[in-house]
N, C-alpha and C positions, 0 to 999 in steps of 0.2 A: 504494500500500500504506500503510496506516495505521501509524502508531507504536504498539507496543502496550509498550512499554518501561514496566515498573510499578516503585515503586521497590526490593521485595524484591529485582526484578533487576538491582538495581547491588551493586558489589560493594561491603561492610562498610565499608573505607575513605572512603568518598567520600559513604555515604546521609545522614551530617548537613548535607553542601552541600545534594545532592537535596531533602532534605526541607524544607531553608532556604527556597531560591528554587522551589523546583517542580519535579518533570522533566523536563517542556515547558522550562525556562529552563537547569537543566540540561545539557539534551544542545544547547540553542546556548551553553552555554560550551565544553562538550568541541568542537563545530565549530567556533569562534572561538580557543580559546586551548590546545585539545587537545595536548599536545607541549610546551608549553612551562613553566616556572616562573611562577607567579604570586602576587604579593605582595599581601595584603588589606588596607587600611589599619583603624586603629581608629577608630570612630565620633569619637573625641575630636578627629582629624587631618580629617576628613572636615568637622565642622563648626569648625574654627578659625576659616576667613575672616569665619565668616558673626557668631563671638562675639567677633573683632577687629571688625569693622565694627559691632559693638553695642557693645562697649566706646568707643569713640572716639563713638557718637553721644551718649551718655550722658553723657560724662563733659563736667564743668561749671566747670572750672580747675581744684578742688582738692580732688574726693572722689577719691582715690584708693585709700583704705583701704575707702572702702564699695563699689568697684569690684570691689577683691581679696576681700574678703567675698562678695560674690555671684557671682565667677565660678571662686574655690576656685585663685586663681594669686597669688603674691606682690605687693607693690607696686611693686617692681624691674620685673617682666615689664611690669605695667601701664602703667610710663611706658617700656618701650620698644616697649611694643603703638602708644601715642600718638606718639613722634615717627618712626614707620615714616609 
């Protein structure tokens, strides 16, 4: 039997996910994580590692200020982005 689940047919609550990822993706998260709490992280938490690991390639002994300029975080953060 085919899925014929459209998304008017989800109920109000939930069609901004639906309509986010898809239905098809959807109804494998309600079979995946159905029942349970589920916490979203924010895009900013999601790409850290990736602007920790470009902050430390980048940086050249002693821009630290040009660092904190273009990644919109203190200088404090900056140098303890570096000695992690």
């Amino acid at each position: 039997m085919k899925n014929t689940l459209k998304l008017e047919d989800i109920p109000v609550s939930y069609r901004d996910i639906a309509d986010t990822v898809g239905v098809d993706s959807f109804i494998k998260l309600c079979k995946r994580f159905g029942g349970t709490n589920m916490y979203v992280p924010t895009p900013r938490s999601v790409f850290k590692p990736i602007r920790d690991a470009n902050i430390k390639k980048e940086f050249n002994g002693s821009n630290y200020r040009e660092l904190s300029l273009k990644y919109g975080i203190c200088e404090t953060q900056i140098r303890k982005i570096l000695s992690k």
